[in-house]
NUMIGU-340398 format. One line per field, with one value per residue (C-alpha): residue in one letter; x, y, z. Coordinates in nm, 3 decimals, padded with zeros to 5 digits. Layout:
N
aa <- c(A | ...)
xx <- c(X | ...)
yy <- c(Y | ...)
zz <- c(Z | ...)
This chain:
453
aa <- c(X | X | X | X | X | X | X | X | X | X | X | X | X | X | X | X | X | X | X | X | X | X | X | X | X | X | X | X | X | X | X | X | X | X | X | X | X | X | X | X | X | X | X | X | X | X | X | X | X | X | X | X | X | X | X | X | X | X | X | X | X | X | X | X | X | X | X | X | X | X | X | X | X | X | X | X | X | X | X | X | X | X | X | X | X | X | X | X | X | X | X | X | X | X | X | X | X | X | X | X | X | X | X | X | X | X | X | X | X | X | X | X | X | X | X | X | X | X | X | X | X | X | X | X | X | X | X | X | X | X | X | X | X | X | X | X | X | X | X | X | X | X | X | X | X | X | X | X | X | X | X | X | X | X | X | X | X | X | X | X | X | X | X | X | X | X | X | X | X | X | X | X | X | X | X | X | X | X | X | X | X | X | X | X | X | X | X | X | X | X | X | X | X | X | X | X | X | X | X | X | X | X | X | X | X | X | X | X | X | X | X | X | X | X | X | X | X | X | X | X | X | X | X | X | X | X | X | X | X | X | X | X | X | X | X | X | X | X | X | X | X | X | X | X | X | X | X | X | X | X | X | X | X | X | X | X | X | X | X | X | X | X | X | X | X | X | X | X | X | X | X | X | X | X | X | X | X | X | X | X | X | X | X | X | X | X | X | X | X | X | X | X | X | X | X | X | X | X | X | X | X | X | X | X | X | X | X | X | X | X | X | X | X | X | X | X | X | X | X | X | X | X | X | X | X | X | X | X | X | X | X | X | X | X | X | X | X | X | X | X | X | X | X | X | X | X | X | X | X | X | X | X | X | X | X | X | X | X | X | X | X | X | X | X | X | X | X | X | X | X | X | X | X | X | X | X | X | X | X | X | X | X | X | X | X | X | X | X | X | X | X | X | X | X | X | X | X | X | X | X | X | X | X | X | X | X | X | X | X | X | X | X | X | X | X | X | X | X | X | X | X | X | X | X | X | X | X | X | X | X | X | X | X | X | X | X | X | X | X | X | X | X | X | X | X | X | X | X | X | X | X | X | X)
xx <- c(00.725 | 00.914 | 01.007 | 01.084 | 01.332 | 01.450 | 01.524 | 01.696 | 01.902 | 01.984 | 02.126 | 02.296 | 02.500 | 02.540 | 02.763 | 02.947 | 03.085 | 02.867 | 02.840 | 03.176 | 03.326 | 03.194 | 03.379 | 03.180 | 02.857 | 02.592 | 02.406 | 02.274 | 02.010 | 02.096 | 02.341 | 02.459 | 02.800 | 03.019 | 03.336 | 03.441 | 03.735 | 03.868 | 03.745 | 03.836 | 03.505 | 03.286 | 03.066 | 03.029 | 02.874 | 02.631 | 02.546 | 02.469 | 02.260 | 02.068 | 01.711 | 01.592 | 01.969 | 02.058 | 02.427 | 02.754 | 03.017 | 03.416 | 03.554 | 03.713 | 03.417 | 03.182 | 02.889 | 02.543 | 02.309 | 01.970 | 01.752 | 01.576 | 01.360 | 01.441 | 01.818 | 01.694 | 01.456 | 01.725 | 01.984 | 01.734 | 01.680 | 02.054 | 02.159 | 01.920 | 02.098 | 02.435 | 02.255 | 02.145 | 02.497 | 02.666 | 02.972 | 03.017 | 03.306 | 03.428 | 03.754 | 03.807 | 03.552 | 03.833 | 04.118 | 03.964 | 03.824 | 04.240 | 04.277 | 04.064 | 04.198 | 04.544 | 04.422 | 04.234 | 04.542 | 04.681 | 04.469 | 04.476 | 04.224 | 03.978 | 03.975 | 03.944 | 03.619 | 03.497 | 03.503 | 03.348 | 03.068 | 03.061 | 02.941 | 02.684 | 02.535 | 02.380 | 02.173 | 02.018 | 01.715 | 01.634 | 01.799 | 01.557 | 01.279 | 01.351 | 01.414 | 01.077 | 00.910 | 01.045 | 01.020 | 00.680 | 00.605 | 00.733 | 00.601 | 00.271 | 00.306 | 00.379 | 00.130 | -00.133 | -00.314 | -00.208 | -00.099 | 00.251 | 00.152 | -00.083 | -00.056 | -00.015 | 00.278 | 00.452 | 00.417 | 00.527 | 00.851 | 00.990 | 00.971 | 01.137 | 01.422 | 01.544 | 01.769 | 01.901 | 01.949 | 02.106 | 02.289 | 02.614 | 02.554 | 02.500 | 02.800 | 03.006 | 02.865 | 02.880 | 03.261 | 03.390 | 03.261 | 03.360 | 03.741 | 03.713 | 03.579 | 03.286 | 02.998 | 02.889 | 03.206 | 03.193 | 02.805 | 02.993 | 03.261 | 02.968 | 02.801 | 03.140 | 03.077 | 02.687 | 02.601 | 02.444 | 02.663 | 03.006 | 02.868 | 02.968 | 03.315 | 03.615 | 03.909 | 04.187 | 03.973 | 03.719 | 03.358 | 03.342 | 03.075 | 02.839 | 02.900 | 03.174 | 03.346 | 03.056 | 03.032 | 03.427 | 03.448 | 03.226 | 03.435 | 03.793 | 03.659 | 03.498 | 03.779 | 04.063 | 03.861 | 03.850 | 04.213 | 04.212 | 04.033 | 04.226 | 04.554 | 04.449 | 04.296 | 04.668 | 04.800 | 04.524 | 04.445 | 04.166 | 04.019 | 04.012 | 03.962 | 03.583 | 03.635 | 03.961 | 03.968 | 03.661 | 03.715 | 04.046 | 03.925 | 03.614 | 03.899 | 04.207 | 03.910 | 03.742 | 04.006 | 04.185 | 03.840 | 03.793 | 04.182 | 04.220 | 03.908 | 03.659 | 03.852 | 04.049 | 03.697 | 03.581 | 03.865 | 03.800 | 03.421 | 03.440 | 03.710 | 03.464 | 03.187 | 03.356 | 03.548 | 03.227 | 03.040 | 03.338 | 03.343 | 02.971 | 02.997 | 03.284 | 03.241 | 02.866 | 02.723 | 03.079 | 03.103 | 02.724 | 02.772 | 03.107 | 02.972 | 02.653 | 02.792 | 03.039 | 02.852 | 02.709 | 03.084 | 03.079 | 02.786 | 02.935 | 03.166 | 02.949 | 03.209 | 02.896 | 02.811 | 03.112 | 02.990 | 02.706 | 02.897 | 02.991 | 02.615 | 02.522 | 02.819 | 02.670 | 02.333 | 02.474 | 02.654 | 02.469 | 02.125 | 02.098 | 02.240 | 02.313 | 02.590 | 02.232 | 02.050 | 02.294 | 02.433 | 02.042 | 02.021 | 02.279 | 01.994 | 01.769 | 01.962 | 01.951 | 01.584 | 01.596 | 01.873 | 01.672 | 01.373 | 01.537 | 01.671 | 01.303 | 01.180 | 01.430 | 01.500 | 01.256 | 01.451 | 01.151 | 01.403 | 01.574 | 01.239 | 01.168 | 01.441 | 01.395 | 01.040 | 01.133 | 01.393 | 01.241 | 00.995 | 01.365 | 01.522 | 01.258 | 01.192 | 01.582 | 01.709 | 01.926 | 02.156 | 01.902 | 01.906 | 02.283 | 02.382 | 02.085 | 02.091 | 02.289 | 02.694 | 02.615 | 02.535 | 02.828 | 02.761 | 02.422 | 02.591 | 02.783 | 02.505 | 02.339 | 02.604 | 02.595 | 02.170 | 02.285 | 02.537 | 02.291 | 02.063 | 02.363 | 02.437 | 02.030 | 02.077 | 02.410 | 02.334 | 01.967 | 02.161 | 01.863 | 01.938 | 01.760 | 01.686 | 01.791 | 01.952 | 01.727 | 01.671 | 01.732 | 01.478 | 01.119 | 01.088 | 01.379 | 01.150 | 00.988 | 01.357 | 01.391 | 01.383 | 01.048 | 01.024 | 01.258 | 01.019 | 00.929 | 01.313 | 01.424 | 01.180 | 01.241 | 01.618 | 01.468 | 01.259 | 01.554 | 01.824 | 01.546 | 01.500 | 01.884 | 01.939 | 01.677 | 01.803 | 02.192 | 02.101 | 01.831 | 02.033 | 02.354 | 02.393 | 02.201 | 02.193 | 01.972 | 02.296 | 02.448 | 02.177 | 02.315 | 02.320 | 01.967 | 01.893)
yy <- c(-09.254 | -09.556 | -09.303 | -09.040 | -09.274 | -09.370 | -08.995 | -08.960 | -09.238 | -09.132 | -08.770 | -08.910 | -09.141 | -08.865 | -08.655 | -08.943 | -09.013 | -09.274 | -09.614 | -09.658 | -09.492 | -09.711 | -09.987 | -10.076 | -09.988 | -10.112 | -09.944 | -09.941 | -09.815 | -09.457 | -09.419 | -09.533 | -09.623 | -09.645 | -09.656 | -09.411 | -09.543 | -09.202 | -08.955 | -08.646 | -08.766 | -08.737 | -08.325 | -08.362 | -08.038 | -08.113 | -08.423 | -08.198 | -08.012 | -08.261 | -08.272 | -08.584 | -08.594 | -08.534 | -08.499 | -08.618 | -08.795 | -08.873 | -09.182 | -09.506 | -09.488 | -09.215 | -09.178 | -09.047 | -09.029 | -09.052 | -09.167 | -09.482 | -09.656 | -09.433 | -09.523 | -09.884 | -09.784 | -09.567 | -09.839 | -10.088 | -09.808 | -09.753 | -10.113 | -10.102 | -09.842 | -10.008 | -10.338 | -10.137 | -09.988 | -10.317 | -10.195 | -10.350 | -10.545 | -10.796 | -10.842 | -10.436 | -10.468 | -10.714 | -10.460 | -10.184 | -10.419 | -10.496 | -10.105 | -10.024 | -10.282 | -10.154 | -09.818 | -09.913 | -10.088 | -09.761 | -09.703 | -10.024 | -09.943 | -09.759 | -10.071 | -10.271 | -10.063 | -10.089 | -10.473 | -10.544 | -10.293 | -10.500 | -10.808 | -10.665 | -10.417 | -10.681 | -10.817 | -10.472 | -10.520 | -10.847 | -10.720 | -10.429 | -10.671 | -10.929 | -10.656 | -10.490 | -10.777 | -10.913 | -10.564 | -10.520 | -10.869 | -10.828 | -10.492 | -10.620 | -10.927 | -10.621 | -10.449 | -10.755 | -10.716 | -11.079 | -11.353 | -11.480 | -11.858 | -11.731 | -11.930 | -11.559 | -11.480 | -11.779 | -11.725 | -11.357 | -11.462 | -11.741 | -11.491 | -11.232 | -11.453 | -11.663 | -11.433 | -11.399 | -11.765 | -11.820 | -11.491 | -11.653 | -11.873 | -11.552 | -11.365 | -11.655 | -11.660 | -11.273 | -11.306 | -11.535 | -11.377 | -11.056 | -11.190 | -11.410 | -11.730 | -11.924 | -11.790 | -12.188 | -12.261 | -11.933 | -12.022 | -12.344 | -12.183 | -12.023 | -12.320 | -12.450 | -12.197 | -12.211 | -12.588 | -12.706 | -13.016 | -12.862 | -12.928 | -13.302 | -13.178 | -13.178 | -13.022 | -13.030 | -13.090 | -12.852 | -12.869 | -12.623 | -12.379 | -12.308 | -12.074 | -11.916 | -11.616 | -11.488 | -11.348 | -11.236 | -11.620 | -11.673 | -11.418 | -11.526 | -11.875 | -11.759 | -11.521 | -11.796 | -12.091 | -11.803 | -11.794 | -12.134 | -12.248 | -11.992 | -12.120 | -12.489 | -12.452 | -12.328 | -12.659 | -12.930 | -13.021 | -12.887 | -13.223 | -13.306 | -12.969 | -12.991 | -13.302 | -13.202 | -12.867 | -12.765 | -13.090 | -12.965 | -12.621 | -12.726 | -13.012 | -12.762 | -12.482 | -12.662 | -12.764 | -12.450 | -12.308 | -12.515 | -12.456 | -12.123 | -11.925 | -11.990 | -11.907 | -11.644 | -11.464 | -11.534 | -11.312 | -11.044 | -11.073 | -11.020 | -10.741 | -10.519 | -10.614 | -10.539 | -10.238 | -10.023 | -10.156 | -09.983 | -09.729 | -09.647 | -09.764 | -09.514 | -09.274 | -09.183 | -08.861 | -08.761 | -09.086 | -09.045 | -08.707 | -08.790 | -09.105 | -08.896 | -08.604 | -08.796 | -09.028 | -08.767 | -08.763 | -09.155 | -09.131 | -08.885 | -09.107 | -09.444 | -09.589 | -09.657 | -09.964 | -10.112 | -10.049 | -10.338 | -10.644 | -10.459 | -10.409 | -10.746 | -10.847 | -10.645 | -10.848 | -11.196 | -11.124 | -10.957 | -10.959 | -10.611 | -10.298 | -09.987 | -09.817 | -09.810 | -09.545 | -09.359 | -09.319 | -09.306 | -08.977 | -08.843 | -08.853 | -08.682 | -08.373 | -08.336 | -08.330 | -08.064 | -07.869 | -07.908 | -07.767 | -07.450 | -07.413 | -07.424 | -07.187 | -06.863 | -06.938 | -06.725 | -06.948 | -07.144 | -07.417 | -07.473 | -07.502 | -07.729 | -07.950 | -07.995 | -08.064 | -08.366 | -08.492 | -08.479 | -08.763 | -08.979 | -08.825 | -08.909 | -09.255 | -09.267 | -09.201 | -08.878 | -08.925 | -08.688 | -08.399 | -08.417 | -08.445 | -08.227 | -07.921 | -07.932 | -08.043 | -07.785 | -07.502 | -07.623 | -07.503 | -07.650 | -07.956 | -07.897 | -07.766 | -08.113 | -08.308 | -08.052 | -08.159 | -08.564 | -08.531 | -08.366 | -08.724 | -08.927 | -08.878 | -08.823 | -09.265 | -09.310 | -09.203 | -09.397 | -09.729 | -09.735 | -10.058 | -10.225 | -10.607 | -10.609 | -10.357 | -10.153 | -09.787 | -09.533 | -09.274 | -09.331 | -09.669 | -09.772 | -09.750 | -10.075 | -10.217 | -10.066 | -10.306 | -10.301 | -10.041 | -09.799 | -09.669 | -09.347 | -09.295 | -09.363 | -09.111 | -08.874 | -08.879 | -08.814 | -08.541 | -08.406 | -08.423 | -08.289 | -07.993 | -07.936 | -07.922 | -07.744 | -07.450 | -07.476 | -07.431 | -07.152 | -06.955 | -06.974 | -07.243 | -07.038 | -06.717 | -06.690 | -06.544 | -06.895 | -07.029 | -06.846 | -07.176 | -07.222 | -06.906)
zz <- c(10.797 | 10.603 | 10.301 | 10.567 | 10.687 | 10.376 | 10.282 | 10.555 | 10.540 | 10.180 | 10.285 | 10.559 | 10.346 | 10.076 | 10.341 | 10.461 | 10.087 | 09.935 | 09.951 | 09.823 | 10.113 | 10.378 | 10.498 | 10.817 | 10.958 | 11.275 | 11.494 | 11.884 | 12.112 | 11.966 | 11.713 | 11.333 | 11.377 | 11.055 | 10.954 | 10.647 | 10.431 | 10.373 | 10.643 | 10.408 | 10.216 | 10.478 | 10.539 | 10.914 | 10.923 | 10.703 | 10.840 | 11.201 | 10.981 | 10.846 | 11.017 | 11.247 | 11.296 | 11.650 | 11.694 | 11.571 | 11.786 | 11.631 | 11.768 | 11.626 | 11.443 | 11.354 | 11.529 | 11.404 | 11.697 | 11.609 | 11.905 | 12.044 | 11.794 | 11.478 | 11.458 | 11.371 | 11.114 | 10.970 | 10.963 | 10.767 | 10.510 | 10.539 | 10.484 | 10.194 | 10.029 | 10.051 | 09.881 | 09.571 | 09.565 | 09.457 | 09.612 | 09.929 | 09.840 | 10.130 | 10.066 | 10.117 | 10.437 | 10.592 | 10.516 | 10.662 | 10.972 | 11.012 | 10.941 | 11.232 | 11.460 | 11.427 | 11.453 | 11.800 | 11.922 | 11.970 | 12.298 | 12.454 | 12.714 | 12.504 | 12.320 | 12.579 | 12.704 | 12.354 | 12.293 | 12.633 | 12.531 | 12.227 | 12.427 | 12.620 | 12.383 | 12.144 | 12.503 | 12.612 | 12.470 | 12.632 | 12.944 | 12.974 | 12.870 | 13.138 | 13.388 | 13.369 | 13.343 | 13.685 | 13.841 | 13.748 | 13.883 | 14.214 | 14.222 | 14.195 | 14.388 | 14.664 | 14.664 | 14.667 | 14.303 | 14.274 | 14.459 | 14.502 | 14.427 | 14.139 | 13.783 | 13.638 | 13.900 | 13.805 | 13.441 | 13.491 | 13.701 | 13.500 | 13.133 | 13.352 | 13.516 | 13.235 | 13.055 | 13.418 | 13.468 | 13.145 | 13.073 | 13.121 | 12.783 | 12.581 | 12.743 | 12.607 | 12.251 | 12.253 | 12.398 | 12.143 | 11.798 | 11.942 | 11.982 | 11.630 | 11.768 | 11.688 | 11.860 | 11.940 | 12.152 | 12.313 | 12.400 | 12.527 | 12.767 | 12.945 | 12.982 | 13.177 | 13.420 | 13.473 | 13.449 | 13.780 | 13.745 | 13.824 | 14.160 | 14.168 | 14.050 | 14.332 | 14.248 | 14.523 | 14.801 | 14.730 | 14.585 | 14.265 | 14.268 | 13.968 | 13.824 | 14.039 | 13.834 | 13.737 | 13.396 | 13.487 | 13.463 | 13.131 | 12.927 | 13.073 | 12.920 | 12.616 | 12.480 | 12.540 | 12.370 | 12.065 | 12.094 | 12.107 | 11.830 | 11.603 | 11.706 | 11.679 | 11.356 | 11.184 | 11.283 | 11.223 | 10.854 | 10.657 | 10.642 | 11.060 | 11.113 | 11.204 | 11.449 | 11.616 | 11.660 | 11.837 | 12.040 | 12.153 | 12.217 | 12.443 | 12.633 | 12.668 | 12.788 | 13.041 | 13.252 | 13.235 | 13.330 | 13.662 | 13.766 | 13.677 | 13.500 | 13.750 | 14.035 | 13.904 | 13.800 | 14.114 | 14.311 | 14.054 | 14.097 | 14.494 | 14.431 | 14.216 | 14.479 | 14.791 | 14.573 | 14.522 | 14.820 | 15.030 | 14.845 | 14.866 | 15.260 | 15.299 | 15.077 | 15.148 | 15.000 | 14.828 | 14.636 | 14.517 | 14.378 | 14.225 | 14.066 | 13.960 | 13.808 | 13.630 | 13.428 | 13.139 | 13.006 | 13.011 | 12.791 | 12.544 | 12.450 | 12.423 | 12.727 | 12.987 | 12.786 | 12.958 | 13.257 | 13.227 | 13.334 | 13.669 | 13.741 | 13.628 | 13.851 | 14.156 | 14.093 | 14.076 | 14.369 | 14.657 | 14.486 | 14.378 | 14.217 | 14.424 | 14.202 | 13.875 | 14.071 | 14.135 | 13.732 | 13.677 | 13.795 | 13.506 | 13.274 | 13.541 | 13.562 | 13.210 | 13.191 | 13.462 | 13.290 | 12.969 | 13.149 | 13.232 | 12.890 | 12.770 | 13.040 | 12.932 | 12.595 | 12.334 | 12.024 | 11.859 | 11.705 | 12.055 | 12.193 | 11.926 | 12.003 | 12.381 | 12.325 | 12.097 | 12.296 | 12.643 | 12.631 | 12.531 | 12.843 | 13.072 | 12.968 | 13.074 | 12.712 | 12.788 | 12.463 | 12.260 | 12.534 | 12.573 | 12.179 | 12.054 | 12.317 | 12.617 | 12.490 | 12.164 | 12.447 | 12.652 | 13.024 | 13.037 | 13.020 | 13.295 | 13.520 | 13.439 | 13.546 | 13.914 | 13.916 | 13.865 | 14.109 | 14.368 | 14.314 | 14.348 | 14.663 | 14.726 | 14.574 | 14.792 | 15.111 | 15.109 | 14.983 | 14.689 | 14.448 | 14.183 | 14.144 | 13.757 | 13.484 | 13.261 | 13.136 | 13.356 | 13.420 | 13.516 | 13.367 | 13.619 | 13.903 | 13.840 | 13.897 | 14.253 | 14.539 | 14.696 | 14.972 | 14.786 | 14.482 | 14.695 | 14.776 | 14.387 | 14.287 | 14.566 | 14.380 | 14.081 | 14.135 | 14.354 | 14.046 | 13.799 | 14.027 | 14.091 | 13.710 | 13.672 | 13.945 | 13.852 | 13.493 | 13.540 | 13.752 | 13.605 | 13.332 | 13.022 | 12.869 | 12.523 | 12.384 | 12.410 | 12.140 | 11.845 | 11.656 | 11.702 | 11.527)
């Protein structure tokens, strides 16, 4: 498998130019993210071709999606490769890093999306971890396999809540290297908002809150002591610059924080609350299915990551999730829709394809299915996003909610709130079933899978 990976990772950076055309690269959950120095270089239709690749996607970088697990084996190989080359020169990395900002700049709001993603994307795998481990703990503790006041329940429930507890520290160390800052101070500004000892703190005749703001809070603190500590740093000499500018950055930032951050954050905090909680009130069945069937596009274009501090938001506030099961059922109707596809086609590498990538889509992994079969076909896709919407309101109008944020799909169900596992999987089944019957009936024709030929 290792030399598999390493072939792999070898063709892929054949078609994108070579070593020497790369100026950036990473990777996530799914895809190898890099950033070309000329894109004229770069075979994009051979990379589509090339096999264990899944799909292709062009943004401010380019995007090589190659599924959960794999893309991470293919990115060590990858980074490998680039070592050997020699030519990874950093003075050119920084031009093209200034390139790209510049470049970005030119849709302020995509950016925006893209650098909050950037905080939050580095903690998904500890936020799934944590997640299941508390929702299979109180799902146990439920049904009466162990004891609530059990050494083995208490173990379970602190390595499941800590991350929880703590998040805000992360956020902040995420936050500032993400705006140029030192990761340390950023941890810093989140402790500002989250130590228990802001309690004994009055500030105009009121009692602050811990952490009040929320993570809202923790990245309003974060981002300005980065800002801070850059602009400080042009001013102080080289010589006091270890001593006085981090100590002016953490001063100037923490009373700013308890004036303005903290409550600031904490309007914006009960405005996205109350915001989707009125919506979902109000809106009812509509704002389910609109919600649901819109959240496959999101996903195309790597934008749902931004969507994480809103849940975690949702959590921290009124103790659970409802808007999760409801986006959760975007990947559902892609498994149905995928279903359907299998049942009419007679093409053996279509087949071939679904089979690989539904085990991805129903562990809540839909990125394989969407890149790697239903986008290429084109109304599948949409039919997919008609079966989500169909469990969306299914999620809305049953007020289902998780107690933490994790992968969609089946594995989500350990996440629901006791007493709504049957109704989240109802949903499920439901938006399986609806892409299933919108695509069957008139989502696919076999003639649409020429390029599976």
């Amino acid at each position: 498998m290792g030399k598999d990976n390493s072939v792999l990772a070898q063709k892929i950076l054949q078609h994108l130019g070579g070593a020497s055309n790369i100026a950036s690269y990473t990777h996530c959950m799914t895809r190898l993210r890099v950033k070309p120095k000329n894109e004229s270089l770069v075979n994009k239709e051979a990379l589509k071709e090339i096999e264990g690749v899944i799909g292709v996607v062009e943004e401010e970088t380019l995007q090589i999606i190659l599924g959960p697990g794999k893309v991470a084996k293919v990115y060590e190989e990858f980074k490998i490769l680039m070592k050997n080359a020699g030519e990874w020169d950093l003075n050119e990395q920084a031009k093209q890093k200034r390139e790209e900002i510049k470049e970005k700049n030119k849709t302020p709001f995509k950016l925006f999306l893209r650098r909050i993603a950037n905080i939050f994307i580095p903690l998904i795998p500890a936020l799934v971890a944590s997640g299941l481990i508390t929702g299979i703990t109180k799902s146990v503790m439920q049904a009466g396999w162990i004891a609530e006041t059990s050494m083995i329940a208490t173990v379970l429930t602190v390595m499941g809540s800590g991350l929880f507890s703590f998040l805000g520290i992360l956020v902040g160390l995420n936050a500032a290297k993400e705006f140029g800052g030192s990761p340390a101070l950023g941890a810093l500004a989140g402790i500002l908002v989250i130590n228990p000892e802001i309690a004994n703190i009055t500030l105009f005749g009121e009692e602050l809150v811990p952490g009040r703001g929320g993570l809202i809070g923790v990245m309003f603190a974060a981002i300005f002591i980065a800002f801070l500590e850059q602009r400080i740093r042009r001013i102080v000499p080289q010589a006091l610059d270890i001593i006085v500018t981090p100590t002016m950055a953490l001063l100037i930032t923490g009373i700013i924080t308890y004036v303005v951050f903290m409550p600031i954050g904490g309007l914006i905090s009960d405005g996205i609350t109350k915001g989707l909680m009125a919506i979902l009130d109000t809106g009812g069945v509509i704002a389910g299915f609109v919600l649901g069937a819109t959240f496959l596009p999101l996903v195309v274009t790597g934008l749902h990551q931004g969507l994480t501090p809103v849940h975690l938001e949702l959590i921290q506030s009124i103790g659970n999730d409802p808007l999760l099961p409801i986006l959760a059922m975007g990947g559902a109707g892609q498994v149905g829709a995928a279903f359907a596809i299998y049942v009419k086609t007679k093409k053996k590498r279509l087949k071939r394809a679904i089979g690989g990538a539904l085990p991805a889509g129903l562990l809540g992994i839909g990125e394989p299915l969407i890149f790697g079969v239903t986008l290429p076909l084109g109304r599948p896709f949409l039919t997919a996003c008609l079966g989500a919407g169909v469990g969306g309101a299914f999620q809305a109008v049953f007020k289902v909610a998780t107690i933490a944020i994790g992968v969609s799909g089946l594995p989500l169900t350990f996440l629901v709130l006791p007493g709504q596992i049957l109704l989240y999987l109802s949903g499920l089944v439901l938006s399986y079933a609806a892409g299933f019957l919108f695509t069957y009936w008139f989502g696919f024709r076999d003639e649409m899978a020429g390029g599976f030929e």
